[in-house]
C-alpha positions as semicolon CSV with decimal commas, in nm:
position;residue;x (nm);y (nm);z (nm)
1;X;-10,916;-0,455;-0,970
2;X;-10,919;-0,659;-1,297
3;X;-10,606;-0,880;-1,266
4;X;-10,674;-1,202;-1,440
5;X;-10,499;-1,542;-1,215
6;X;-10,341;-1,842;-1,416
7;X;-10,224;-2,155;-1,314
8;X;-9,871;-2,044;-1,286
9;X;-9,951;-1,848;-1,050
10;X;-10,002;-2,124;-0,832
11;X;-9,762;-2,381;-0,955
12;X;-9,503;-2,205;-1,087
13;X;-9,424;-1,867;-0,879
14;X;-9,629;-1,897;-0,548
15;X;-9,304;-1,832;-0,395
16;X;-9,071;-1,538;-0,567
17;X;-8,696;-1,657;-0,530
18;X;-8,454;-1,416;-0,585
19;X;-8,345;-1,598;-0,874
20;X;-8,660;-1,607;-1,102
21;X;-8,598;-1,586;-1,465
22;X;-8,782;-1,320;-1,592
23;X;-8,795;-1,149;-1,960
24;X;-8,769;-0,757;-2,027
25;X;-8,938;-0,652;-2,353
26;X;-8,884;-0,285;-2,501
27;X;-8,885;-0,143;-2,849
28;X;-8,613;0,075;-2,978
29;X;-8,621;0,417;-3,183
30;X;-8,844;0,442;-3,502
31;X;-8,987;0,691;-3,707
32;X;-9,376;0,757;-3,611
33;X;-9,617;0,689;-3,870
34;X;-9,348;0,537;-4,086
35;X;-9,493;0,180;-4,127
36;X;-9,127;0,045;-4,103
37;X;-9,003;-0,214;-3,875
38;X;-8,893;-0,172;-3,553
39;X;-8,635;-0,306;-3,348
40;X;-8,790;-0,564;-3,038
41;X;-8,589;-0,643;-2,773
42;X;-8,589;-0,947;-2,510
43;X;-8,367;-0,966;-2,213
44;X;-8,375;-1,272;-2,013
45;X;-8,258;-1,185;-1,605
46;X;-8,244;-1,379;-1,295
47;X;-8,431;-1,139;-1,063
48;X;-8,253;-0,800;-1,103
49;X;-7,971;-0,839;-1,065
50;X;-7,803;-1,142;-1,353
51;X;-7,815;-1,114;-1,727
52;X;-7,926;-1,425;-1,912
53;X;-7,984;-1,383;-2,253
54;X;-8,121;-1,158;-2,540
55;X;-8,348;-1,213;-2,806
56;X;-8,477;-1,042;-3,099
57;X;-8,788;-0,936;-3,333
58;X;-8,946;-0,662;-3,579
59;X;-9,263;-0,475;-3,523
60;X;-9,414;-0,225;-3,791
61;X;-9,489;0,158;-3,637
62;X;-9,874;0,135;-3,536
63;X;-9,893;-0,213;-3,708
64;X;-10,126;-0,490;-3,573
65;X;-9,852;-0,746;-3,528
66;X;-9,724;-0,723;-3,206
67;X;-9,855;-1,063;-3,081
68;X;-9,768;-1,247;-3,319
69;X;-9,371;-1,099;-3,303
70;X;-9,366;-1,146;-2,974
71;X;-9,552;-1,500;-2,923
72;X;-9,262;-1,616;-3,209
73;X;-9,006;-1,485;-3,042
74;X;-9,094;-1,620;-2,696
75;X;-9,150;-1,958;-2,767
76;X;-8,874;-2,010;-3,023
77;X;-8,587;-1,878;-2,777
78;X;-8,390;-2,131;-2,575
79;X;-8,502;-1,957;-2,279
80;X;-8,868;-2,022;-2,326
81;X;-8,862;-2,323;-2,070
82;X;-8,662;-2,132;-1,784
83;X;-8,920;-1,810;-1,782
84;X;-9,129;-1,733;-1,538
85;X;-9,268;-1,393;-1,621
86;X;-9,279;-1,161;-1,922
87;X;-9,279;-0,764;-1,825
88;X;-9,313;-0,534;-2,097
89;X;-9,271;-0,158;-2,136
90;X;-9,678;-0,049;-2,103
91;X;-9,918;-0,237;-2,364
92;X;-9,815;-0,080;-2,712
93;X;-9,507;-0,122;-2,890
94;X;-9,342;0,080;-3,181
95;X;-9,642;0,377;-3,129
96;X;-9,993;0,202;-3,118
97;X;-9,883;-0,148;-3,185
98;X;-10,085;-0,275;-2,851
99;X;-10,012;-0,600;-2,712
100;X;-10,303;-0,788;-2,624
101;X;-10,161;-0,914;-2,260
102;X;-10,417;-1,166;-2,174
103;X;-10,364;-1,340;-2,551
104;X;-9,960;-1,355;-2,478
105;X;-10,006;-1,491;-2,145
106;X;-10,244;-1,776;-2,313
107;X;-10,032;-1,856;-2,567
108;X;-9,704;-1,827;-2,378
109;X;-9,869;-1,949;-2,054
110;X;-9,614;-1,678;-1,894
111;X;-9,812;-1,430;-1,650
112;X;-9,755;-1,072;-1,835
113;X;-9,688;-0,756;-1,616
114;X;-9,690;-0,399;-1,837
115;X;-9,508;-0,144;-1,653
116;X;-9,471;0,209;-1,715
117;X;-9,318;0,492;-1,487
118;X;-9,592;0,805;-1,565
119;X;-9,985;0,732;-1,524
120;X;-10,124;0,703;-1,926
121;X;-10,363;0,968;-1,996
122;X;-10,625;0,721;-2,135
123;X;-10,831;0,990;-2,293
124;X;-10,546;1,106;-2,491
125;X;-10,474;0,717;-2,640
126;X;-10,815;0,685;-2,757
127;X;-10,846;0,987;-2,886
128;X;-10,473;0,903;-3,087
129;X;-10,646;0,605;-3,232
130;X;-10,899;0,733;-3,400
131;X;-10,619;0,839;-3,662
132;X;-10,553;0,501;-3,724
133;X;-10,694;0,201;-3,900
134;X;-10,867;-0,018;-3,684
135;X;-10,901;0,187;-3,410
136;X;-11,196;0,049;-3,212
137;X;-10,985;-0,285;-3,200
138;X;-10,711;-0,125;-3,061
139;X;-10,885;0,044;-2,823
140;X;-11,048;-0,289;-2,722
141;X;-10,739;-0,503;-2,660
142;X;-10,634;-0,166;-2,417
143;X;-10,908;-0,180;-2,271
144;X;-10,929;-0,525;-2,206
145;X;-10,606;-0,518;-2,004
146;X;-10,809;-0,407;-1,740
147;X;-10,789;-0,145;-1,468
148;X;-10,427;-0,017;-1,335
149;X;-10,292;-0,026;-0,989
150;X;-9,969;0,132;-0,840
151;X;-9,638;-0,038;-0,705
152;X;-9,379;0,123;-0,538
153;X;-9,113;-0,132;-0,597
154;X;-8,826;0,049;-0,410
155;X;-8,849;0,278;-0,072
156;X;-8,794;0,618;-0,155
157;X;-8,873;0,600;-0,528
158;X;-9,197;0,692;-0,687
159;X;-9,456;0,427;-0,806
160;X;-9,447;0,227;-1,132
161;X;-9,782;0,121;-1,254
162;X;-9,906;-0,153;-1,346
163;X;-10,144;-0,418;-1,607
164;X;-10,123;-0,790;-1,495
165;X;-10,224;-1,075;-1,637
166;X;-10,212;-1,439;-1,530
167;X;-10,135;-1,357;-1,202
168;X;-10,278;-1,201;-0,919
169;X;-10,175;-0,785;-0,727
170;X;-10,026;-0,964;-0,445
171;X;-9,748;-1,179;-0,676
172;X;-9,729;-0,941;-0,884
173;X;-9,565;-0,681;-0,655
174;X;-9,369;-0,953;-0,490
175;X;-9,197;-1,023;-0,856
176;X;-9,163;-0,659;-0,905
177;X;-8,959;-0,571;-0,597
178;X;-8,715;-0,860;-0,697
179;X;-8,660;-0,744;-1,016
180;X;-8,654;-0,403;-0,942
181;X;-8,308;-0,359;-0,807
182;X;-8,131;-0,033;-0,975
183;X;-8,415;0,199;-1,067
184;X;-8,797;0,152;-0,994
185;X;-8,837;-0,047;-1,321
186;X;-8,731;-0,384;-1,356
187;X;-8,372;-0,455;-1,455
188;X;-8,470;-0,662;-1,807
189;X;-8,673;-0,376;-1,899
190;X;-8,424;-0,119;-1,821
191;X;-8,149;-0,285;-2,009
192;X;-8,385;-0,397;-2,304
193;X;-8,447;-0,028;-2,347
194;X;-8,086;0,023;-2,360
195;X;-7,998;-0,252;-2,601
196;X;-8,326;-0,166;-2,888
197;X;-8,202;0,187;-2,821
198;X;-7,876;0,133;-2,916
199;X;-7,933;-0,101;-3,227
200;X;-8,123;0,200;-3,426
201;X;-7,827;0,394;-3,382
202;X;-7,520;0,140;-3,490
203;X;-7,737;0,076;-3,800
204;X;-7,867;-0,294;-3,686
């Protein structure tokens, strides 16, 4: 198992309170192969179960930008010095925007977890990318994320799985069952996809 461990890990969330701060990141609806900019959105919780705070940014559709965006937003946000974790909504934003996870937990020094709720078909991403400019650089960063593993953050529901980096399987699933307290995603993520859902359609 490839799950890379940070210092946080040790200093900061060795011990999972109910309470931790943690930030949900999902994109909203977009157009694919459109180039245009899509709507990012941060939402701050305190475990699963108390909203924080929101924040904002623009990615293009299958752009290479994603890093930067979210790096910006991150450390810019009045929140920045209260988070513990980041989880995002699998590695790729707005189509095949892919989020290099170990580079966001370097430059945030937040441990990243990428969740999604059905298995990728890896085969089917790289063959995807090969339609699009710098494909062997996407494929890299996905690659680099390292092998997956399974959660089953609530009894009864079916697994989530998982990318980690910056901290290790064990913390991971400990900060996953916390947040995960109304569905067998995290809370942030579930209401981030809500909110960068809903600004597409109000004309945000």
């Amino acid at each position: 198992m490839s799950i890379r461990k940070g210092r946080r890990d040790v200093a900061k969330i060795r011990a999972v309170k109910p309470e931790i701060r943690v930030l949900g990141i999902d994109d909203g609806v977009f157009t694919p192969h459109s180039n245009e900019l899509v709507d990012v959105v941060g939402v701050v919780y305190r475990g699963g179960y108390w909203f924080d705070g929101f924040m904002h940014t623009r990615v293009h559709v299958d752009g290479l930008d994603a890093n930067e965006k979210l790096v910006e937003m991150i450390t810019s946000s009045p929140h920045f010095g209260q988070l513990r974790v980041v989880f995002l909504n699998g590695v790729t934003l707005a189509g095949f925007n892919v989020v290099d996870i170990e580079a966001l937990w370097r430059e945030t020094k937040l441990p990243v977890i990428a969740v999604t709720r059905d298995k990728p078909d890896f085969a089917d991403i790289k063959k995807a990318l090969q339609h699009l400019s710098y494909s062997e650089r996407r494929w890299s960063v996905i690659e680099k994320a390292g092998k997956m593993f399974n959660v089953r953050t609530r009894q009864g529901e079916l697994p989530v799985y998982v990318h980690a980096a910056g901290l290790s399987g064990v913390v991971a699933r400990r900060i996953l069952k916390v947040a995960s307290t109304r569905s067998n995603v995290p809370e942030c993520l579930r209401v981030a996809h809500l909110i960068a859902s809903g600004l597409k359609r109000v004309g945000c």
